[in-house]
ZABA-140686 format. One line per 3 residues: their letters; for each residue x, y, z of C-alpha. Coordinates in Angstrom, 2 decimals, decimal comma, always signed. Last residue first. Layout:
<drentis>
A = X/Y/Z ~ ...
</drentis>
This chain:
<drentis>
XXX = +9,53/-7,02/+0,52 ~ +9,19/-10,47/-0,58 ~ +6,50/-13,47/+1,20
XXX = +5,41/-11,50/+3,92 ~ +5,26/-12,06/+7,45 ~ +2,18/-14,07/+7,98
XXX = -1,16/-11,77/+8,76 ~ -2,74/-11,68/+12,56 ~ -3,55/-8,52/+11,95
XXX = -1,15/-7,48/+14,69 ~ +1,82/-9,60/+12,79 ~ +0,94/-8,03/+9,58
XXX = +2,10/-4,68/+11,46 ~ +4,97/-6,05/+13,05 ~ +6,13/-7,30/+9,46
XXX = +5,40/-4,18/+7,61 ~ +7,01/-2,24/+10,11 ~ +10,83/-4,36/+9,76
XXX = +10,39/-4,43/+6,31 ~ +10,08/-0,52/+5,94 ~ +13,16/-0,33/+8,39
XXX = +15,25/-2,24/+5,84 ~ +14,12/-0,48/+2,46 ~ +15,96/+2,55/+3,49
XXX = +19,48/-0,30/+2,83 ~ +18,11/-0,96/-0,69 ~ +17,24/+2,92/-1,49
XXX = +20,69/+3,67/-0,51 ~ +22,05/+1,22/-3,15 ~ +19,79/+2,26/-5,50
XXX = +21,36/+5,65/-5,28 ~ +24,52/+4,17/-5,98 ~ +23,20/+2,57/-9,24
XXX = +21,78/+6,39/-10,06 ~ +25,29/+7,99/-9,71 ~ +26,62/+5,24/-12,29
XXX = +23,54/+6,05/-14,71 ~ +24,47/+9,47/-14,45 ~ +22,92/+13,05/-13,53
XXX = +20,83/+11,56/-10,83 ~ +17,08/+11,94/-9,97 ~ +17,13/+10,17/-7,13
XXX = +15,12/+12,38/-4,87 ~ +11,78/+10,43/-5,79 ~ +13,69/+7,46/-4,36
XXX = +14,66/+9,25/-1,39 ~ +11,42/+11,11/-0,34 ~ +9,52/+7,57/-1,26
XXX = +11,75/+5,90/+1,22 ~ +11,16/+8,51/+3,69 ~ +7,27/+8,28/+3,34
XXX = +7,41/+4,84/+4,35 ~ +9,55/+5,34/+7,33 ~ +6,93/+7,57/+8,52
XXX = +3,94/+5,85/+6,98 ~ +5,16/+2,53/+8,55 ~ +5,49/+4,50/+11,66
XXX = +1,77/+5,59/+11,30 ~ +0,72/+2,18/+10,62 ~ +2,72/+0,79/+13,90
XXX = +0,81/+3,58/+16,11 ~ -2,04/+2,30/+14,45 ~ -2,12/-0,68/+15,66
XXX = -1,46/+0,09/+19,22 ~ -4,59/+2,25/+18,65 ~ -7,37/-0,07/+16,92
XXX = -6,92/+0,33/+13,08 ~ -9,13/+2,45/+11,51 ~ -7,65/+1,93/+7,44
XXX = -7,47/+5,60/+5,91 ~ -3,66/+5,59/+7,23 ~ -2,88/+2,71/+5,01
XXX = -4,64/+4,39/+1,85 ~ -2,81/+7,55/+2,11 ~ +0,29/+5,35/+2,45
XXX = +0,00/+3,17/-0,01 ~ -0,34/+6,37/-2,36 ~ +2,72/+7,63/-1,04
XXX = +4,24/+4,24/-2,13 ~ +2,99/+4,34/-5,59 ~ +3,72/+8,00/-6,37
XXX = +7,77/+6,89/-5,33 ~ +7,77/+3,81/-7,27 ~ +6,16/+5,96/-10,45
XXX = +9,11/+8,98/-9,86 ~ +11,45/+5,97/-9,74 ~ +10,40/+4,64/-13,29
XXX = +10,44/+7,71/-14,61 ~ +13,99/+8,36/-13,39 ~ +14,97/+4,99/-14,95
XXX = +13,68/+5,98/-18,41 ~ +15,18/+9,48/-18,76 ~ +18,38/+7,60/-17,52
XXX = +18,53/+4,90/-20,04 ~ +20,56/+1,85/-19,19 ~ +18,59/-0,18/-16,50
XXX = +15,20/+0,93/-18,46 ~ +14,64/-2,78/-20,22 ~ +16,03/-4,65/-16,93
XXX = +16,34/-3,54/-14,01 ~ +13,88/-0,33/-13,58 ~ +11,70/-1,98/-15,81
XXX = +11,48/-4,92/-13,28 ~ +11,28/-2,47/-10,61 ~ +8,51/-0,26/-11,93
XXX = +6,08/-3,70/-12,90 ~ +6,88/-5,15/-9,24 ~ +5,92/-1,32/-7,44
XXX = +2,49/-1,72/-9,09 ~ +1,86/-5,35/-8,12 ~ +3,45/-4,20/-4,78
XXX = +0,92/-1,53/-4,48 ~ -2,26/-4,31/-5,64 ~ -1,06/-6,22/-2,75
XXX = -0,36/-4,19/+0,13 ~ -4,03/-2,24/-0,33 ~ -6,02/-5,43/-0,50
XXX = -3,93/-7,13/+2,26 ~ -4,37/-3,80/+4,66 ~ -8,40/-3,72/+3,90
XXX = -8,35/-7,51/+4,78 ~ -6,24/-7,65/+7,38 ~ -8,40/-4,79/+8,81
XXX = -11,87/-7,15/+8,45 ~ -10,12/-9,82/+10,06 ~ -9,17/-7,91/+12,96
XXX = -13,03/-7,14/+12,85 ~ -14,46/-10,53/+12,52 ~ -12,54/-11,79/+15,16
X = -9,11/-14,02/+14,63
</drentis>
């Protein structure tokens, strides 16, 4: 790998990391200790929401070479989305919000899918959860 690919995996891995150290914390309250209170749960989904969008900023900061960033600016796209819906899921009932998780679960999909083309051009391993 040259010195600049490796440079960009490193700037991407740096970003990727401490997000889904944030996004980690939110979900596990989201399932367990906030699972049955609403005013809870939405806070936890407005904070997974602000912490994608702010992967996202930082993603498209990176100068990845152009077929590159054609991947990081689809990863945005879907990105963004996700963060639309899950900021959107601001339910009236526990039982509404489980079904929104649902949706959230199959959005999650194309995100993976980016992610792991985009590792693959930094010459990253697919990684290890979504």
């Amino acid at each position: 790998m040259g010195a600049q690919r490796k440079a960009l995996a490193a700037r991407y891995l740096a970003i990727a990391e401490a997000g889904n150290k944030r996004l980690e914390v939110a979900f596990d309250r989201l399932h367990k200790e906030d699972r049955l209170r609403l005013a809870a749960a939405h806070r936890d989904l407005r904070e997974i929401a602000a912490t994608e969008r702010l992967f996202d900023q930082r993603l498209l900061d990176i100068p990845f070479p152009p077929a590159t960033e054609r991947i990081a600016r689809f990863l945005n796209w879907v990105n963004q989305a996700r963060a639309s819906m899950t900021a959107a899921a601001a339910s009236s009932s526990l039982a509404r919000l489980r079904a929104d998780e649902r949706r959230l679960t199959e959005a999650n999909k194309p995100v993976e899918q980016a992610v792991a083309i985009l590792r693959s051009q930094l010459g990253l391993p697919p990684p290890e959860t979504s």
